[in-house]
C-alpha positions, 0 to 999 in steps of 0.5 A: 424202093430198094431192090429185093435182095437175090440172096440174104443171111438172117441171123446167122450164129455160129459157135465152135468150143470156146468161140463165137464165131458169127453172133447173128449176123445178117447179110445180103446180096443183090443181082449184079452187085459185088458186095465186099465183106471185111474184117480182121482175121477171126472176124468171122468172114470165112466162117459165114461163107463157109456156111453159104458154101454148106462147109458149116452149118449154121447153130441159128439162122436161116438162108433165102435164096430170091426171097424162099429159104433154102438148106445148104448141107452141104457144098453139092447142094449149094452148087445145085442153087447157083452158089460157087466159092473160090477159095485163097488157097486154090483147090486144083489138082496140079498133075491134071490139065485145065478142062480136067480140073474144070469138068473134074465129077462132071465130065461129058462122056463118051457112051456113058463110061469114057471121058469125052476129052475133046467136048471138055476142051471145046466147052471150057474154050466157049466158057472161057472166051464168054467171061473173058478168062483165057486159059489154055485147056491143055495146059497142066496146072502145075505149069500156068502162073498162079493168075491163071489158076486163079482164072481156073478156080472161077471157070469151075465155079461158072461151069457147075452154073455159078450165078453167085461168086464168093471170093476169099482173098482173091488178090492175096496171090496175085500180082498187081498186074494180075489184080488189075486183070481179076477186076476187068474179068470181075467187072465183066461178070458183074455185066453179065449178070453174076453176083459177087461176094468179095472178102479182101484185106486190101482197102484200095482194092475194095473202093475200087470193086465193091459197090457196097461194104459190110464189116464183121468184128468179132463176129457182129456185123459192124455196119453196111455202107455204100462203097462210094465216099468211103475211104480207106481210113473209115474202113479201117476203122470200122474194122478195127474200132480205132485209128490204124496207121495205114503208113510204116513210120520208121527213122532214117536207118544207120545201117552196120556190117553187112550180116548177109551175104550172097556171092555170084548165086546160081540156083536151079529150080525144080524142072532142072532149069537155072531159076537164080543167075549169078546173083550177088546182094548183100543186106546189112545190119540195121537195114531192110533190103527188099527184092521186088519182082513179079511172081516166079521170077526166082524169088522163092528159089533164091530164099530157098538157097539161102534158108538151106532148103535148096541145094545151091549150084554155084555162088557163096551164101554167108550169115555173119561170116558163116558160110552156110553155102550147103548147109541143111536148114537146121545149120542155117537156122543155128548161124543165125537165120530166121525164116517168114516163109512165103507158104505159112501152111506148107512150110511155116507150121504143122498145121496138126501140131498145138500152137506150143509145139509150132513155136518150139519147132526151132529151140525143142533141142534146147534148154529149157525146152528139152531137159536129157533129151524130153521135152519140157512141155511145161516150158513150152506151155510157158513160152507159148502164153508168153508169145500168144500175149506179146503178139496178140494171137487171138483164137487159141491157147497154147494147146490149141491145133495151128489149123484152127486159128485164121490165116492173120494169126497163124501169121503172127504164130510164125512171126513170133517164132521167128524173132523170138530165135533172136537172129541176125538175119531174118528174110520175111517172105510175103510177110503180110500175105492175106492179113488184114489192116491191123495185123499188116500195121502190127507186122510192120512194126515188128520188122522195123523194131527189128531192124532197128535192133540191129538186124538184117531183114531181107523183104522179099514181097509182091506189094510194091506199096509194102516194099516201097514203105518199109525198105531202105534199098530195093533190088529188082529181080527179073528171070532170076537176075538183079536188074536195078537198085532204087531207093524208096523214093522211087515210083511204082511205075519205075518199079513196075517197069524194071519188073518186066525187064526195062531199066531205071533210064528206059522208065525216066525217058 
């Protein structure tokens, strides 16, 4: 007899203007499991458990809690009923400290007015040491990796009484050290009782984590299926309904001149301190360069200084023999440059802004998309069907805000943008960051499309598997300095060893 579910979702429909969200879906969640949702982006899987989180409300439907239902109206009432969500994109206070941020609107006090400091800090000590997330209570959090932060955002959720964990694309940041770390911590929980909901893109990780998988497309719940003899290529097809090549297929590169330059580069990073040191690449036309790293190891402020975003303390940086050392990032672009940035949100779209109007933000100034100095919205309409359809952006028209598309299309808005400004250069920063199957294969394709017309792609990722697949060279930066040249023959584990410090010679012996 199967065990009674400690959570379900029966029926759940959810419409927004012009979309239908989540077409009666049903879902449940059994004590001490970790079930995986997955989907492409816009299959409706955030929007489900932005309504178990009380963010939504559902249209029809109801939610049962041990088998009674229950009104979730709200975030306070879902937390009051043991539901806790962690969210892809952390929502912590970076000035404040750890015990702040966990006991933030439900702090002990001292006579009933005062912040009780030293009880925050010894119940988030015994709460971290119980579950296994060792964080520094004291520490600020714009100060401690993004694994830890991670590790914060969990602590939150257990200290309000969490018995039920939503996940949303918790590897997305991580690196896969870090990852390996969050599947000890999520196992741990899982022991001890906790039940998980976890929503991923990445497939490997969902075998090794899930005991059962439910897939959304479109909405509709494709199946649920028990996580044991799956594979890979099943999932993938189940969330994308045909065969999806889960391998970059690329030719051999004939590489040209080289269109990117960067000459004995020193950087210095937002605390003052030198974050790229004397750091010399250069990237060829007709190839793909990647830089593999773990986080924070100078990687976002090297493509700042080449994007023109950063000042640059020493060294020379030249995009097809222009020297654009300390130009804005307007001349930047204009020598030829495009630019994927890591962020989407904080610097490759004005999430307020109408899809036509974020993928004007490079040629507004330009004909036919300003004629005497006005806009030529007409144009622009134009040109943003015309991307929406060549890149299959799904979840919006051309007037449509970028904030209301999903994470996978917002991308692919930014790709679009990209490569449609014709550069010489491109560096794609995290390019496939929390996208799913389809759109990394999609994504892909684009690059080496790219690279085979002739451009310079600088590929700057924390997937070794991505960097692996898709380059011709690889560097490995680490403290900000180029530690080795591998080809894409090499291992992870040669990467991974050079990633922390070792060299090529200390990994082969």
């Amino acid at each position: 007899m199967a065990e009674a579910p400690l959570l379900e979702l029966r029926g759940i429909t959810k419409r927004f203007p012009g979309v239908l969200a989540n077409d009666k879906v049903n879902f449940d969640l059994r004590s001490g499991e970790v079930h995986a949702l997955l989907g492409e982006n816009g299959a409706g899987k955030s929007t489900l458990m932005n309504i178990l989180y009380g963010l939504y409300t559902p249209d029809e439907g109801e939610i049962l809690l041990r088998g009674k239902p229950i009104e979730l109206g709200s975030t306070r009432a879902a937390i009051e009923h043991g539901i806790g969500m962690v969210h892809q994109h952390f929502m912590l206070i970076p000035v404040m400290s750890v015990a702040e941020n966990i006991v933030l609107a439900t702090e002990p006090r001292r006579r009933g007015v005062l912040l009780d400091y030293d009880a925050a800090r010894k119940r988030v000590r015994e709460l971290s040491d119980r579950y296994g997330l060792i964080v520094d209570p004291d520490a600020r959090v714009d100060h401690i990796t993004v694994g830890q932060q991670q590790r914060v955002e969990i602590l939150k959720a257990l200290f309000r009484g969490a018995e039920i964990l939503i996940l949303d694309e918790p590897t997305a940041v991580l690196t896969p050290q870090e990852a390996k770390e969050l599947f000890e911590i999520l196992r741990s929980l899982k022991a001890q009782g906790k039940s998980i909901i976890f929503i991923s893109h990445k497939l490997n990780e969902v075998l090794e984590i899930a005991d059962r998988v439910t897939t959304l497309r479109r909405g509709v719940v494709v199946d649920t299926i028990a996580a044991e003899g799956a594979t890979e290529e099943s999932l993938a097809r189940m969330m994308v309904g045909r065969e999806v090549l889960l391998r970059v297929d690329k030719k051999a590169t004939h590489p040209g001149d080289p269109l990117l330059q960067v000459e004995n580069l020193t950087v210095i990073d937002d605390r003052g301190l030198q974050a790229v040191s004397d750091l010399s690449l250069s990237v060829r036309g007709g190839e793909i360069l990647g830089i593999a790293g773990v986080d924070a190891n100078g990687q976002s402020e090297l493509i700042d200084a080449i994007a023109g975003l950063r000042p640059v303390k020493a060294g020379r940086i030249t995009v097809d023999g222009t020297d654009v050392t300390h130009s804005r990032a307007k001349d930047t672009l204009d020598a030829g440059l495009g630019h994927i940035p890591e962020d989407r949100h904080r610097r490759g779209l004005v999430l307020a802004f109408t899809l036509s109007e974020n993928l004007a933000l490079h040629a507004y100034r330009k004909p036919p998309m300003s004629l005497r100095g006005f806009l030529n919205l007409r144009a622009m309409l134009g040109r943003a069907r015309r991307l929406l359809k060549e890149f299959d952006v799904r979840g919006g028209q051309p007037t449509t805000p970028a904030a209301a598309l999903s994470g996978g299309n917002q991308q692919k808005v930014v790709l679009a943008r990209e490569i449609d400004g014709d550069p010489k250069v491109l560096i794609a920063a995290q390019p496939t960051r929390g996208l799913d199957v389809g759109a990394i294969e999609f994504v892909h394709r684009r690059l080496v499309e790219q690279r085979d017309a002739g451009r310079a792609i600088l590929l700057v990722s924390l997937e070794l598997e991505e960097i692996l697949s898709l380059s011709d060279r690889i560097l490995v930066i680490y403290e900000g300095r180029l530690v080795g040249e591998f080809p894409p023959t090499a291992t992870e584990e040669e990467l991974g060893f050079a990633m922390t410090g070792g060299t090529r010679e200390e990994a082969v012996a």
